[in-house]
DOTORKOL-6507 format. One record per atom (N, C-alpha, C): residue number from 1; residue in three letters; chain; atom name; x negated, y negated, z negated. Coordinates in pm, 1 decimal, padded with zeros to 6 digits. Layout:
% residues N
<kemi><seq>NUM</seq><type>ALA</type><mol>A</mol><atom>CA</atom><xx>X</xx><yy>Y</yy><zz>Z</zz></kemi>
...
//
This chain:
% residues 30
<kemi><seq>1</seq><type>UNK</type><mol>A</mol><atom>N</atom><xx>-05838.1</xx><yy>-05886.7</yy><zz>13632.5</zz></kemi>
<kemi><seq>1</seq><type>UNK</type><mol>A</mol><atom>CA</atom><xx>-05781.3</xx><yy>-05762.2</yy><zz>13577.5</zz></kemi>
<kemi><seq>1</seq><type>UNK</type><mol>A</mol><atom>C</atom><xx>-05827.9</xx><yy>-05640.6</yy><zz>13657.7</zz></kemi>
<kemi><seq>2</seq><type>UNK</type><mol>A</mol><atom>N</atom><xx>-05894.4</xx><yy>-05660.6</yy><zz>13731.0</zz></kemi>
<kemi><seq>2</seq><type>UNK</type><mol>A</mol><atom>CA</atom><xx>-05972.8</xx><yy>-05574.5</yy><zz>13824.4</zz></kemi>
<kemi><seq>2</seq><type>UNK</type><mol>A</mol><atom>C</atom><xx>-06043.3</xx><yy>-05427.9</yy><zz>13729.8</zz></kemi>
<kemi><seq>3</seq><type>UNK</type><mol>A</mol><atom>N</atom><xx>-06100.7</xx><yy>-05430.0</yy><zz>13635.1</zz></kemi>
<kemi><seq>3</seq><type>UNK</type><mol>A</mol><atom>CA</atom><xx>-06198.6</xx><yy>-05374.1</yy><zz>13501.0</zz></kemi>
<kemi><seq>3</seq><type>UNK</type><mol>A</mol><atom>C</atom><xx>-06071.0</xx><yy>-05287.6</yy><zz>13500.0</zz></kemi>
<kemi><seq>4</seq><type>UNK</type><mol>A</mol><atom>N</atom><xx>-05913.9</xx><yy>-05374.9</yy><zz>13451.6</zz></kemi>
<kemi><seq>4</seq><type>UNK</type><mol>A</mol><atom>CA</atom><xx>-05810.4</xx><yy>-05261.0</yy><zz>13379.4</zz></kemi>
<kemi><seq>4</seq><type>UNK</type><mol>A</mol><atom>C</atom><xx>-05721.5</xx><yy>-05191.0</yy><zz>13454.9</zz></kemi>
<kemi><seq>5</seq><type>UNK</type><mol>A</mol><atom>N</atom><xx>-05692.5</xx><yy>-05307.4</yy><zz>13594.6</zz></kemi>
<kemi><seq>5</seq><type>UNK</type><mol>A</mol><atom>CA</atom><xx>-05663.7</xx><yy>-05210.6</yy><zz>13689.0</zz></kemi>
<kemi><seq>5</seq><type>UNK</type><mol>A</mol><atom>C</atom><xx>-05660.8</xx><yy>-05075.8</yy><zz>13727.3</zz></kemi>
<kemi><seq>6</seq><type>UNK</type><mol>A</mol><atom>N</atom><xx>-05595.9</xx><yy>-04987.3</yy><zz>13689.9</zz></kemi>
<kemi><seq>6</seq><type>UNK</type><mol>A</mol><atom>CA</atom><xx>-05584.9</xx><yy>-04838.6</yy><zz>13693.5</zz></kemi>
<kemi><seq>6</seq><type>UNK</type><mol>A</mol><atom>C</atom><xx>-05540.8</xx><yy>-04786.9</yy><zz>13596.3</zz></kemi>
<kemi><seq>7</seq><type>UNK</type><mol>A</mol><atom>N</atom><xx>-05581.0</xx><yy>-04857.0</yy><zz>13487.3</zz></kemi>
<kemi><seq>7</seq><type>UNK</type><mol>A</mol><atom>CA</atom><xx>-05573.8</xx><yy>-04791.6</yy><zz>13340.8</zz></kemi>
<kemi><seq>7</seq><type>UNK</type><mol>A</mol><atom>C</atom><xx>-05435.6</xx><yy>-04758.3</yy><zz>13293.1</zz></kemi>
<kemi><seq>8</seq><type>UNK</type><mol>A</mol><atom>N</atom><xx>-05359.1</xx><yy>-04719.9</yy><zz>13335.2</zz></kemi>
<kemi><seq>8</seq><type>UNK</type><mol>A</mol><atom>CA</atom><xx>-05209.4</xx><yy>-04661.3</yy><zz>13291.8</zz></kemi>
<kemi><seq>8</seq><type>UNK</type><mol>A</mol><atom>C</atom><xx>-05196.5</xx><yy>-04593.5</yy><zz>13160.7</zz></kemi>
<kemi><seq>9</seq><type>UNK</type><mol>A</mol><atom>N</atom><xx>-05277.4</xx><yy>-04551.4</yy><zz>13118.3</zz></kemi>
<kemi><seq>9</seq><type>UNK</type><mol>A</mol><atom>CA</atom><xx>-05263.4</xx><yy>-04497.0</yy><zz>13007.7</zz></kemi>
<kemi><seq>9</seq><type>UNK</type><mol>A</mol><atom>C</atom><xx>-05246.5</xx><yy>-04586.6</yy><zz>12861.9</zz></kemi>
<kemi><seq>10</seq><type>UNK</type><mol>A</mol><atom>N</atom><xx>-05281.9</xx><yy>-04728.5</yy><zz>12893.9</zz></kemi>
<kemi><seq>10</seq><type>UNK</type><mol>A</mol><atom>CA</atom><xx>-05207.9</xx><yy>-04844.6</yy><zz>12830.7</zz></kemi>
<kemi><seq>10</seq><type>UNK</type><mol>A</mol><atom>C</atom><xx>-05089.6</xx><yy>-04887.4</yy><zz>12897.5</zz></kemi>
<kemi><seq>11</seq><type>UNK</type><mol>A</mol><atom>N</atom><xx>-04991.6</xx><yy>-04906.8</yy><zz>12832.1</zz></kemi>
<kemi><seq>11</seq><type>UNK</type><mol>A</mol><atom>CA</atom><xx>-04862.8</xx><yy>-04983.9</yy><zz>12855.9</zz></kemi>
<kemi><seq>11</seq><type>UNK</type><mol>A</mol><atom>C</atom><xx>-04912.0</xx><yy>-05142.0</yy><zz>12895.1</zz></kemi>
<kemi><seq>12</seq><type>UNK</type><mol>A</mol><atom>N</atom><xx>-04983.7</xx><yy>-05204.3</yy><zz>12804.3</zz></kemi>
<kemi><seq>12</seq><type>UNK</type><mol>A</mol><atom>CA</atom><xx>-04995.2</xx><yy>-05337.8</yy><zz>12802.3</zz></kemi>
<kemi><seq>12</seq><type>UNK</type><mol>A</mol><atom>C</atom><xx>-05042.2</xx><yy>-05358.2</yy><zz>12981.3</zz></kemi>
<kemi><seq>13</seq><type>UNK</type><mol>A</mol><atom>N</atom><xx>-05179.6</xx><yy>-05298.4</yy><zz>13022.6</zz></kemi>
<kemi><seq>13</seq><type>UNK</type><mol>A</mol><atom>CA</atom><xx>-05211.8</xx><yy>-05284.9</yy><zz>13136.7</zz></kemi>
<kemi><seq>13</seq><type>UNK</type><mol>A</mol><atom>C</atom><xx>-05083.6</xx><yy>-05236.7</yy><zz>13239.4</zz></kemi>
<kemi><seq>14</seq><type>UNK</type><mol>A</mol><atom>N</atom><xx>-05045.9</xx><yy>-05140.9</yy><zz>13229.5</zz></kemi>
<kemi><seq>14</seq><type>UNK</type><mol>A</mol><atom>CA</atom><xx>-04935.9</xx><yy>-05117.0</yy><zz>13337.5</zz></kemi>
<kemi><seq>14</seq><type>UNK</type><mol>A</mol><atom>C</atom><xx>-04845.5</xx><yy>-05213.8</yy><zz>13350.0</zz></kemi>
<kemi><seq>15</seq><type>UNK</type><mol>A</mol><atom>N</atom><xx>-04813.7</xx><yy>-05301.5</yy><zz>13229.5</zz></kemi>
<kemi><seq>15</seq><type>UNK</type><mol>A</mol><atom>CA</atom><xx>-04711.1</xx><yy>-05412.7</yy><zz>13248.7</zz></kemi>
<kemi><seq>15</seq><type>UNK</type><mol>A</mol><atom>C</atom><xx>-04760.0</xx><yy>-05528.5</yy><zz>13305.3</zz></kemi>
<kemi><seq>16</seq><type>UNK</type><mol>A</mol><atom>N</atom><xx>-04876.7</xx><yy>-05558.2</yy><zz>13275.1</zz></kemi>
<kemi><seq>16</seq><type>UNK</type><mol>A</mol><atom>CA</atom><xx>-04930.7</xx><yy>-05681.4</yy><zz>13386.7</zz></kemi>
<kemi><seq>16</seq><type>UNK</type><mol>A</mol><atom>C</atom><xx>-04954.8</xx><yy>-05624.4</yy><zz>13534.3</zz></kemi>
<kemi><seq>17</seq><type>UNK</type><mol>A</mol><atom>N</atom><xx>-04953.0</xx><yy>-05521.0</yy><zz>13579.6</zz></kemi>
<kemi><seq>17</seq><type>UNK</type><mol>A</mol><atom>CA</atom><xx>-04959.9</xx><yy>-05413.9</yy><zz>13695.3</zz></kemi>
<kemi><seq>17</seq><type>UNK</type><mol>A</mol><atom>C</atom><xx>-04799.7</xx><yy>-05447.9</yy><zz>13775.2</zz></kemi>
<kemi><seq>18</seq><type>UNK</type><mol>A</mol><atom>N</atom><xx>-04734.0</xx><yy>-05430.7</yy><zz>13721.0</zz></kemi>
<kemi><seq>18</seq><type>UNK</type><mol>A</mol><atom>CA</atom><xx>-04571.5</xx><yy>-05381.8</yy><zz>13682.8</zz></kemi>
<kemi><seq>18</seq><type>UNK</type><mol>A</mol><atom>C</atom><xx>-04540.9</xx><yy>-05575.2</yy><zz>13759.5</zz></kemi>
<kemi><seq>19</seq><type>UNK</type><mol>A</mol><atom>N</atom><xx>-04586.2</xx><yy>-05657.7</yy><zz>13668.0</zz></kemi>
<kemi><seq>19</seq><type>UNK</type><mol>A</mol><atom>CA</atom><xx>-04576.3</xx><yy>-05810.7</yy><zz>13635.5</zz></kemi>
<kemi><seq>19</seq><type>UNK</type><mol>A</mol><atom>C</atom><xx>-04632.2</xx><yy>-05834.7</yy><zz>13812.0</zz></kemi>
<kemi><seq>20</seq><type>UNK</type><mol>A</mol><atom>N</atom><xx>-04765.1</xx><yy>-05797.9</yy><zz>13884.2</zz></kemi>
<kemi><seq>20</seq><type>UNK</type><mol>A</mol><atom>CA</atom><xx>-04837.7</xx><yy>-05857.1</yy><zz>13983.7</zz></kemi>
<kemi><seq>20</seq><type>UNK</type><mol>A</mol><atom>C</atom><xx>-04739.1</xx><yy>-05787.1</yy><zz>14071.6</zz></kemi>
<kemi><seq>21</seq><type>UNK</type><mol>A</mol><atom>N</atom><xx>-04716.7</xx><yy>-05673.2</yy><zz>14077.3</zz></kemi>
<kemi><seq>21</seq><type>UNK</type><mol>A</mol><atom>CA</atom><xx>-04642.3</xx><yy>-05649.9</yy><zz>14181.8</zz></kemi>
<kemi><seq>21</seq><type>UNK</type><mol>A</mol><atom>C</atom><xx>-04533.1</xx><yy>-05672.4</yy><zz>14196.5</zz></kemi>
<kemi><seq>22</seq><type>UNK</type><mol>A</mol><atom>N</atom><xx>-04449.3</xx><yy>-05731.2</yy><zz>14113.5</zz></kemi>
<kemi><seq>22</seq><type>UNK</type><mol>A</mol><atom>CA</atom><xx>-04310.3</xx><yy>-05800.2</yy><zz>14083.2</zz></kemi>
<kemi><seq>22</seq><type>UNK</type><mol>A</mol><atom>C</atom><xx>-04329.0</xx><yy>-05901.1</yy><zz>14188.2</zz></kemi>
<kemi><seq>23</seq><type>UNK</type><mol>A</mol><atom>N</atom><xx>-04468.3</xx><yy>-05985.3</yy><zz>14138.1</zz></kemi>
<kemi><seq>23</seq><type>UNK</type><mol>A</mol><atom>CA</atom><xx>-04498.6</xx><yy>-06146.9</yy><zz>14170.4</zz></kemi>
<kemi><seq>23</seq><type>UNK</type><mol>A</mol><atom>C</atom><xx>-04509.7</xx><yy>-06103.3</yy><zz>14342.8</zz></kemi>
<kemi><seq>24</seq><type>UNK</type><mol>A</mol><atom>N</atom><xx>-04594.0</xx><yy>-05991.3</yy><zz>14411.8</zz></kemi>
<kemi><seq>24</seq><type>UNK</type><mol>A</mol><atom>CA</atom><xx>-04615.8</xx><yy>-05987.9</yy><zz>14565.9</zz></kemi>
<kemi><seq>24</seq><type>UNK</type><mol>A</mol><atom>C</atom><xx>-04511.2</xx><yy>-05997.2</yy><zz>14602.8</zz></kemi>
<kemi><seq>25</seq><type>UNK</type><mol>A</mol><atom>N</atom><xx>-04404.1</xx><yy>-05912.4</yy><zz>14569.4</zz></kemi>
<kemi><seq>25</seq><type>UNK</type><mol>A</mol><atom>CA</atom><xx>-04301.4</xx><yy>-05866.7</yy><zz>14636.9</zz></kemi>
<kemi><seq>25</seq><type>UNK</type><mol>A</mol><atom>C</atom><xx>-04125.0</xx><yy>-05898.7</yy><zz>14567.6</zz></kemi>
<kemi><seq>26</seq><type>UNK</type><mol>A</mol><atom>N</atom><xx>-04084.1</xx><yy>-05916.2</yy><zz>14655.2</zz></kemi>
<kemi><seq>26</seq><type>UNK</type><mol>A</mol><atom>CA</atom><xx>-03937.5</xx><yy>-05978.5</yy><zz>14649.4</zz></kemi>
<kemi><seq>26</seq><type>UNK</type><mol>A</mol><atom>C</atom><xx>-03859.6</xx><yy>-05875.9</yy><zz>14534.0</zz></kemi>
<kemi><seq>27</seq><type>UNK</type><mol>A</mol><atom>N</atom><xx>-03825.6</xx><yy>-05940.4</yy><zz>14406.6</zz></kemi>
<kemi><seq>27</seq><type>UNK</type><mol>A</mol><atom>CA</atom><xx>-03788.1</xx><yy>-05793.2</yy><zz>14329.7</zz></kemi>
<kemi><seq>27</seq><type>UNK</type><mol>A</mol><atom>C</atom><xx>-03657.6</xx><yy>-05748.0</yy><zz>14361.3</zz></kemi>
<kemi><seq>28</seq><type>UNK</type><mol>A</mol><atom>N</atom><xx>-03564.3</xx><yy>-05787.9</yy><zz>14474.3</zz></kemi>
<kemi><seq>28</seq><type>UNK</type><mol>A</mol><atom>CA</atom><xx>-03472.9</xx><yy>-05740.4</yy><zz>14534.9</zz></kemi>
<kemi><seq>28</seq><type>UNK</type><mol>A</mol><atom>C</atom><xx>-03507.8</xx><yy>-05628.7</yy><zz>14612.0</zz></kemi>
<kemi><seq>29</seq><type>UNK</type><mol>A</mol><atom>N</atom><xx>-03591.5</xx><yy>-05617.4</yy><zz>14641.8</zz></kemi>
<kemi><seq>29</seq><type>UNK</type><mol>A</mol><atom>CA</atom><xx>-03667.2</xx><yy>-05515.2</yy><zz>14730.3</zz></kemi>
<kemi><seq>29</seq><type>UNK</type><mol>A</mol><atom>C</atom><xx>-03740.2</xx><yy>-05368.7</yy><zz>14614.0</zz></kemi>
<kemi><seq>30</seq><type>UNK</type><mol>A</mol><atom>N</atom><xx>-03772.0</xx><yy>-05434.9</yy><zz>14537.4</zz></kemi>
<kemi><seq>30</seq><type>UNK</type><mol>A</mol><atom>CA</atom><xx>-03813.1</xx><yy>-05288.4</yy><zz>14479.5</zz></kemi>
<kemi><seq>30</seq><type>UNK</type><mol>A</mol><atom>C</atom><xx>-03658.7</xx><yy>-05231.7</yy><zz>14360.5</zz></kemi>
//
């Protein structure tokens, strides 16, 4: 996902964005 990475101006992209950084990090924390 590297290519869409950045691309915010899609929803679909920001939600797998949204989704990976969920997965790094403890979602108690954000």
């Amino acid at each position: 996902m590297t290519l869409a990475r950045g691309s915010y101006s899609e929803p679909y992209t920001a939600n797998w964005d949204f989704f990976f950084l969920g997965r790094a990090k403890p979602l108690t924390e954000s």
